[in-house]
C-alpha positions in Angstrom: -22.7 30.6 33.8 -20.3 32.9 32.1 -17.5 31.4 33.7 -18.4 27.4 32.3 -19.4 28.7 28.9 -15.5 30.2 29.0 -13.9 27.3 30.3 -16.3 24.8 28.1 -14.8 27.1 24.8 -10.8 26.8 26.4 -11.0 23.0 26.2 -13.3 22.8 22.8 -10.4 24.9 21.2 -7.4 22.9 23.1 -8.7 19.7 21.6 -9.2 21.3 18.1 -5.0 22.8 18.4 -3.9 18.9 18.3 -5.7 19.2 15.0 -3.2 22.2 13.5 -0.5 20.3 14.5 1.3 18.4 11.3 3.5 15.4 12.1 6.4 14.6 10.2 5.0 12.3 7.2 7.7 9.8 8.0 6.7 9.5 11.5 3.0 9.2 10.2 4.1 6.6 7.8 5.6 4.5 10.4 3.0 5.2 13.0 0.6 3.7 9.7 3.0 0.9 9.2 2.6 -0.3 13.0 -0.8 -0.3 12.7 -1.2 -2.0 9.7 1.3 -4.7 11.3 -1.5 -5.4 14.1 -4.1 -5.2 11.9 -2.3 -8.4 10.1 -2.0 -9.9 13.4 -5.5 -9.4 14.6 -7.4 -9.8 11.3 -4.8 -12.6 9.8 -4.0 -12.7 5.1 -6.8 -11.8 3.1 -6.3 -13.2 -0.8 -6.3 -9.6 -2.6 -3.4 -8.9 -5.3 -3.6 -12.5 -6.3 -1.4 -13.4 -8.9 1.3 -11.0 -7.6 1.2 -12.5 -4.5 1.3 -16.1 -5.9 4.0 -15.1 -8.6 5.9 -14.0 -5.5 5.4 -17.3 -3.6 7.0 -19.1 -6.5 9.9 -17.2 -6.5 10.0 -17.3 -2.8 9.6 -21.3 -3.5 12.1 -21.5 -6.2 15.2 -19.9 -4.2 13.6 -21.3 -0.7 12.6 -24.7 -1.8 9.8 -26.6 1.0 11.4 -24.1 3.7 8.9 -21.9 2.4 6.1 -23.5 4.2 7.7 -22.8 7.7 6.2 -19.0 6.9 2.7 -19.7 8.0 1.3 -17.4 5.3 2.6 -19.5 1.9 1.3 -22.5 4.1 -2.3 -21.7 4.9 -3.1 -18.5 3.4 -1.5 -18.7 -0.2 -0.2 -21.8 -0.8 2.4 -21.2 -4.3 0.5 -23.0 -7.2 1.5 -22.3 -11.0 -2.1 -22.8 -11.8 -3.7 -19.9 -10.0 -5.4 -18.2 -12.8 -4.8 -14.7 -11.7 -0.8 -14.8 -12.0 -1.7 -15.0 -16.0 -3.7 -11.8 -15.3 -1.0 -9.9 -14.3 1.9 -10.9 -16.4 -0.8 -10.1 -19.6 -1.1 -7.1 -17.7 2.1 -6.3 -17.8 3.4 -8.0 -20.9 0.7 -5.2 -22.6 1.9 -2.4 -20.5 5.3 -3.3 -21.7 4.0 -3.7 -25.6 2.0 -0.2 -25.4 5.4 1.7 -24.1 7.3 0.2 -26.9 4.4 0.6 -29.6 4.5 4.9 -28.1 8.2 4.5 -28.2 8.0 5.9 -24.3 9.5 2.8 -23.0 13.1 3.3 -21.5 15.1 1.7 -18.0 15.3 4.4 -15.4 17.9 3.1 -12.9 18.3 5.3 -9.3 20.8 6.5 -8.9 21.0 7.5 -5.2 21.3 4.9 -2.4 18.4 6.7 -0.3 16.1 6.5 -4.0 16.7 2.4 -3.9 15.4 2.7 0.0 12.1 5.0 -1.0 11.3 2.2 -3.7 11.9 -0.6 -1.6 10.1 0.9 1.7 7.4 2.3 -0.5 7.1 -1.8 -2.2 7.0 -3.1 1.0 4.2 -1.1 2.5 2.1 -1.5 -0.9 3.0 -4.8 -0.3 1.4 -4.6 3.6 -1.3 -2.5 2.4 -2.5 -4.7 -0.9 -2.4 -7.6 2.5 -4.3 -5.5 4.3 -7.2 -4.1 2.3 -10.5 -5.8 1.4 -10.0 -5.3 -2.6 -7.0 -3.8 -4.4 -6.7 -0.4 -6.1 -8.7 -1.7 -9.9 -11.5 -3.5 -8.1 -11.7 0.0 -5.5 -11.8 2.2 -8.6 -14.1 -0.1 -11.1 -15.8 -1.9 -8.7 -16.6 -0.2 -5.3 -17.4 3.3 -6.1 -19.5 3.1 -8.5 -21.6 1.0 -6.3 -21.3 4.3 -3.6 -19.7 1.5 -1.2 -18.2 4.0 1.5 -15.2 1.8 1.5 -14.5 2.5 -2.0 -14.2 5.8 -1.3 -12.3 6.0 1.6 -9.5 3.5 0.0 -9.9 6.2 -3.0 -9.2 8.5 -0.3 -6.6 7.2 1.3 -4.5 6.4 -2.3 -5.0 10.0 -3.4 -3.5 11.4 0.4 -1.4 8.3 0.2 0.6 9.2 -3.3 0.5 13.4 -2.3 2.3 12.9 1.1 4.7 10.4 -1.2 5.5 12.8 -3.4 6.3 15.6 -0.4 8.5 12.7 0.6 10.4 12.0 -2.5 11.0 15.3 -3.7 12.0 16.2 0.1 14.5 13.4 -0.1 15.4 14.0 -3.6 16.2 18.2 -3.2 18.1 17.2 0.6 
């Protein structure tokens, strides 16, 4: 009896060790990335970050012309349309950010300056861009709109954005002191 109560505490704590075990948070970001991929695969485009996308698919149609359809997303999932009401959400959106930076006199251009600074902005885009794909509302309707319902899924995506930006940060200032 002594003996399985020993052997039964052995495995308990060998399953918990995996646990206290930290993987490198680039490995973890591209183990998340893989998954997300098949996620898209299995699950298919969801409509979140509408007029971002849509302003993207007429860019994307502008330099592509018609060849943009042959991507099966811009031809059954988001079809680019200059009358999709959200794209005028998110230029006021940003035409204000842009009008309250200049009003506080805290607007200035910050170019990088490092090559491996233009590759955390442009991996970091694209994964935002994988994740907004991805998630069943975006970061404003999570905030505003899930949790204070006490949906579980609002707070898990607040989770996950708060872990999300911390372990970017280790990353950036990692990359930024090496």
């Amino acid at each position: 009896m002594l003996h399985e109560s020993s052997r039964s505490q052995d495995e308990s704590g060998a399953t918990m060790s995996i646990f206290k075990k930290t993987i490198d948070p680039v490995i973890a970001l591209i183990i998340i990335a893989f998954l997300d991929i098949f996620l898209f695969l299995v699950v298919g485009a969801w409509t979140v970050g509408g007029g971002e996308t849509m302003i993207t698919g007429l860019v994307a149609k502008l330099f592509m012309g018609e060849n943009i359809f042959r991507i099966p997303f811009w031809k059954f999932a988001f079809e680019p349309t200059p009358y999709y009401w959200k794209i005028y959400i998110s230029l006021g959106m940003l035409c204000g950010a842009i009008v309250g930076a200049v009003g506080s006199k805290e607007f200035y251009w910050r170019i990088p300056r490092h090559l491996s600074e233009w590759l955390m902005i442009t991996v970091g885009g694209l994964l935002m861009g994988i994740g907004i794909r991805l998630a069943f509302v975006c970061n404003v309707s999570t905030f505003f709109g899930l949790t204070p319902e006490m949906n579980l899924g609002g707070y898990l995506s607040v989770s996950g954005i708060i872990v999300g930006a911390w372990v970017g940060s280790l990353i950036y200032k990692r990359v930024m002191e090496g």
